[in-house]
N, C-alpha and C positions, 0 to 999 in steps of 0.2 A: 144298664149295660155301660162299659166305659166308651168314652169317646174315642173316634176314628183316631190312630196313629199312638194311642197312650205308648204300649208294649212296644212298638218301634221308637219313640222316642225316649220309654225306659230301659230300653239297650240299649242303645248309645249312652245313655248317662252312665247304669251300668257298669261300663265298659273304662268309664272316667272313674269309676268311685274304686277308691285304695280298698273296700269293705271286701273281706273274700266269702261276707255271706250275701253281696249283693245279689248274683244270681238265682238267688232261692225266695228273692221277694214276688217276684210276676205274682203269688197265688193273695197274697196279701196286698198286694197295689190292686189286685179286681177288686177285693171282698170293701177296701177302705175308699175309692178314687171318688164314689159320687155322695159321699156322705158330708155332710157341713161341718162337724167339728169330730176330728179323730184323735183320741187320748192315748198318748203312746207311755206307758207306763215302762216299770222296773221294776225291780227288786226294792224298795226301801232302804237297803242299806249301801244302796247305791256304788257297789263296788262289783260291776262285770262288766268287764270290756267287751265280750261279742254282743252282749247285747245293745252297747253302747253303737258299736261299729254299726251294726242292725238300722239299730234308730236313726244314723246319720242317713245311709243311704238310702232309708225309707221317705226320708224329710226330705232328702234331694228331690225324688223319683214325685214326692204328693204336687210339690213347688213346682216341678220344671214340666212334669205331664198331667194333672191332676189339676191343675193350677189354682191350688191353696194360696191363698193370697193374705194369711195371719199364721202369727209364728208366737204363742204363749206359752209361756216355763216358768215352771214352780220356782221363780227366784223373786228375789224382792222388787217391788213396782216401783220403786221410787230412782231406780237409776235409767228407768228402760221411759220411764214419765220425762226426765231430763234430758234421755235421748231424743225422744219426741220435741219436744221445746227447741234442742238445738235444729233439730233436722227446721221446724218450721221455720227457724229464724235464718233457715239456710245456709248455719255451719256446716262445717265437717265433722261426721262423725267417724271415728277412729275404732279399729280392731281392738285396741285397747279399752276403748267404753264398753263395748260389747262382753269383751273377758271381765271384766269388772264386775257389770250388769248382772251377768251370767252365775258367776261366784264361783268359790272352793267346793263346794257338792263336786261340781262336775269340770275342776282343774286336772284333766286329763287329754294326751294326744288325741284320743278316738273323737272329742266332742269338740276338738280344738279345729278339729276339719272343717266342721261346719261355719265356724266364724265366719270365712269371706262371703261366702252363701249369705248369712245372712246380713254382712254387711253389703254386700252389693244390692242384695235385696230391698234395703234399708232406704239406700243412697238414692236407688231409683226408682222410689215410691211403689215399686210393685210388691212389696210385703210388709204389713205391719208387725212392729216389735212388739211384744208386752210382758209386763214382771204380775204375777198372780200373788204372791206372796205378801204378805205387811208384815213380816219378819225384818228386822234391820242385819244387814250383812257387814261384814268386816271388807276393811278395803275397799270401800263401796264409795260415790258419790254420797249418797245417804248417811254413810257416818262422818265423812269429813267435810265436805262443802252446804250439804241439804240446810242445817243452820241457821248458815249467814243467808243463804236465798232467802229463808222462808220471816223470818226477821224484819225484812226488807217492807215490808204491809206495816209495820207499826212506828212510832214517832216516838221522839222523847228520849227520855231512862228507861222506859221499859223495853223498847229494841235491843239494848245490851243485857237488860236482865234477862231476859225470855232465852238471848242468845247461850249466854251460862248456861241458863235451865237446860237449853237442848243439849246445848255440845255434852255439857258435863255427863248425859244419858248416849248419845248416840255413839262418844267417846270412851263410855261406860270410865268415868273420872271419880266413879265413888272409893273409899277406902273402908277397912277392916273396921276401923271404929266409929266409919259414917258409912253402914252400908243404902242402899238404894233401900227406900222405904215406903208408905203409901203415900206420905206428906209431897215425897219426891215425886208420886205417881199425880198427884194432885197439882203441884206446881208447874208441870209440865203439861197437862191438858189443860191447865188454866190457861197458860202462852199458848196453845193449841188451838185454842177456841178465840182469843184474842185475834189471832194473823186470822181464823177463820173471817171472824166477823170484817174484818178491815176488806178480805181478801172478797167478798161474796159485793161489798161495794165497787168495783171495777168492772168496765165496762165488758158486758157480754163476752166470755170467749179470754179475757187477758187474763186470769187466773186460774183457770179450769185445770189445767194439770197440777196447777199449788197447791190448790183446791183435794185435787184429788190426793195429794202427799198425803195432806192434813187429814184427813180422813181415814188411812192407811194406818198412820201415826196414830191416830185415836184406838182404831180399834186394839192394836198391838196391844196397847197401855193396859185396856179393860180386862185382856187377861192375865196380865200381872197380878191382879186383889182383885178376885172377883167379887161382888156385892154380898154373895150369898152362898153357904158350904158347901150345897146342891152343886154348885157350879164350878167350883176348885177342886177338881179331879183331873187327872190326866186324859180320859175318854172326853171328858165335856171339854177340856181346853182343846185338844186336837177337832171335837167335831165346831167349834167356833172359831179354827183356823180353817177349817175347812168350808165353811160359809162363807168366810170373806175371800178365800180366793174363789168364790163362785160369784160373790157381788164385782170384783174385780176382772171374772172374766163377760160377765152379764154389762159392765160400764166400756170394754174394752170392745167385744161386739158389735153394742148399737152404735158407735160412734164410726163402724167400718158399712163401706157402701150395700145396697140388698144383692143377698148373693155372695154374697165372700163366704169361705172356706177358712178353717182356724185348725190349725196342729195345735194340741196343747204337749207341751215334753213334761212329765210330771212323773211321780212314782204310784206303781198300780193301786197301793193304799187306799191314792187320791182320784184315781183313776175309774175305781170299779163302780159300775153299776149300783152294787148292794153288796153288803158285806153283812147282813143279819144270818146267812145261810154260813157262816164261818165260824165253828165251835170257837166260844171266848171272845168275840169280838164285837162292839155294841158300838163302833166307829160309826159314822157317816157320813159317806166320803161326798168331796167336791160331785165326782162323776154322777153321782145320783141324782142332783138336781138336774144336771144337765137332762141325762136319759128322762127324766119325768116332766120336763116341759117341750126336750125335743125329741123325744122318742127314737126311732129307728135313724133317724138322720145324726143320731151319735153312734163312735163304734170305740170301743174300750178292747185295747189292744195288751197283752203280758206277757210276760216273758218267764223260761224259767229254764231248770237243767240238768243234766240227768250227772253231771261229775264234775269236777276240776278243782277250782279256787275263785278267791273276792279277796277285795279288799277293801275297805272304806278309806279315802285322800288316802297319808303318806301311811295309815297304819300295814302292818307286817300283814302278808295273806295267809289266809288262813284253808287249812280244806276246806270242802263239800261234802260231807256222807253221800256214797255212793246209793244213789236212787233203789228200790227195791224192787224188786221184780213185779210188784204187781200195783204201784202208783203209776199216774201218769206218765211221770217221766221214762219209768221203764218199760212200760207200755208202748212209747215212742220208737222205741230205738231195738225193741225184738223182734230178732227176724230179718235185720236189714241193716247198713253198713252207710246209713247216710249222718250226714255232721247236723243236721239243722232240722226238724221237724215241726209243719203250720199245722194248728187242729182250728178248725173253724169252726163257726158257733155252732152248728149240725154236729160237726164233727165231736166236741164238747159233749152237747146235750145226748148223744149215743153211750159216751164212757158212763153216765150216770155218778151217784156220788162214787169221788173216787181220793184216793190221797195225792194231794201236789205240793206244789212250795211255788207259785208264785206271788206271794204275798212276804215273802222271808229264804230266810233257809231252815227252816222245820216245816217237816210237813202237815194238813192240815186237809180233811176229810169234808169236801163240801160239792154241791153240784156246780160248777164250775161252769157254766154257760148262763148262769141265773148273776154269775160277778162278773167275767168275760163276754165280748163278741171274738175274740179269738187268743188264739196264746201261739208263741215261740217258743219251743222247745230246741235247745241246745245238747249236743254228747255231752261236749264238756266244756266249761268255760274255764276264762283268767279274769285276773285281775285288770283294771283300766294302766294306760303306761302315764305313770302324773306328769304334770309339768310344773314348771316356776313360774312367774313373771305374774301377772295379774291374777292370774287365775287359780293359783299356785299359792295363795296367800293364806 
């Protein structure tokens, strides 16, 4: 049961939030408020504003009445690692780290809401940041400064050599007749394991987040050339992206108090429970670990739509195929004249296999409460409205 005052203190928020599908959450803040870590998915191709808008005011409503006290997103760990560092050292952290941290996936108005949320959150210790990702991002801390920090652990000529080796990668400084090669993959985990070793000598705690870059860093690398052909596939590179942002959300966890609460903002891909029930798709997503060591105390949330348009950042939108009458989506919305439709995991597991599209925009015949604890249903969506400036990059 949720706790005394949630629904009153989620109306008032509410009533703050620009979202005009705020009021359609109450059924979704019961089903997610007492569960430990709730995975708020999307579309993959990351291009719908209501469900963007959605997600904001769902992440208000989990923080301010739910009191979710972790905030992790599929973006790269290593600027959100830096935020951490400053915050301990008792800088200030800036709205601009945050849009940084954050990245161009989600340089849009709808997501741009959230910033102060969660800078304020940040500043006053009652929400931990985190980056799930060991993707290196453009515009990032990680591509331009990460470098010279991590540099800092070694002595001599090889501080500057190592320094080359990274920038020239994070920089991405290779050219047409010197492309990026294994030698290149090899030279850089060689200075990788170097700052390790230096960095694992400092006292208890003074390197732990460098620590953790270089780790992050490593793994990236491995799937550039993988050892063996089994494993240089597109399925196998995505499901060992998808492992390490589960060790990255598993390091980011036990370092928070017992009893915390974690939003992760991620795409449903990464999201679902299981994806083997999904014709063609032999993925295995982050979600899945979570659900199989913490079972019902995760809840895998998706989204999806019966019309409109997307767009992915600045590209042109494109339609939607209008739902069919007899897929979920259309399902949703016959018979009735409402803009937003919750199916909860009951609700799910009654349609039986059915065709939907939350996992893309084609649809896809699978039992849908076996990947879902619940799904968002939209009439119609739009595209997110972009922005410039850090995020925008």
């Amino acid at each position: 049961m949720l706790c005394s005052g949630v629904f009153a203190a989620g109306a008032r928020q509410a009533s703050r939030d620009e979202s005009p599908v705020a009021p359609q959450i109450d059924a979704v803040v019961h089903d997610l408020c007492d569960r430990t870590v709730v995975l708020l998915g999307e579309p993959p191709v990351h291009g719908f504003g209501k469900a963007l808008d959605f997600k904001v005011a769902l992440t208000r409503r989990l923080i301010s009445a739910c009191h979710f006290d972790g905030f992790f997103i599929e973006s790269g760990a290593y600027d959100f690692l830096k935020i951490e560092e400053v915050l301990k050292a008792q800088k200030p952290v800036t709205a601009s780290m945050i849009e940084a941290a954050i990245g161009g996936i989600w340089a849009n108005q709808e997501t741009g809401r959230l910033i102060p949320d969660l800078l304020q959150g940040a500043q006053s210790g009652r929400l931990r940041l985190g980056g799930l990702d060991d993707q290196l991002g453009r515009g990032t801390y990680a591509q331009r400064d990460m470098p010279g920090d991590l540099v800092q652990y070694l002595r001599g000529d090889v501080q500057g050599q190592c320094r080359s080796v990274l920038e020239r990668h994070t920089q991405w400084q290779y050219k047409s007749d010197a492309p990026y090669g294994p030698k290149d993959n090899a030279a850089i985990v060689g200075c990788l394991s170097r700052i390790e070793a230096a960095a694992s000598k400092m006292p208890a705690g003074n390197a732990e987040l460098d620590l953790a870059m270089v780790a992050n860093f490593k793994r990236t690398l491995v799937r550039d050339f993988p050892a063996s052909p089994a494993d240089d596939t597109p399925v196998q590179t995505t499901n060992e992206r998808d492992r390490s942002m589960y060790q990255n959300f598993q390091w980011l966890k036990a370092r928070m108090p017992s009893g915390s609460k974690v939003i992760v903002w991620t795409a449903t891909t990464h999201a679902a429970k299981d994806l083997s029930g999904v014709p063609g798709n032999a993925a295995v997503p982050m979600g899945s670990f979570m659900h199989s060591t913490l079972g019902e105390r995760v809840f895998a949330l998706g989204f999806s739509e019966y019309s409109g348009s997307y767009a992915f950042a600045r590209q042109p939108a494109k339609p939607l195929d209008l739902a069919p009458g007899d897929s979920l989506e259309g399902r949703a919305f016959a018979g009735n004249d409402l803009a937003v439709r919750y199916f909860s995991q009951s609700d799910l597991r009654a349609l039986g296999p059915i065709a939907a599209r939350p996992l893309g925009v084609t649809f896809k015949t699978a039992k849908w409460d076996d990947i879902l604890d619940g799904l968002v249903v939209f009439r119609e969506e739009h595209p997110p409205t972009v922005l410039g400036g850090a995020l925008g990059k």
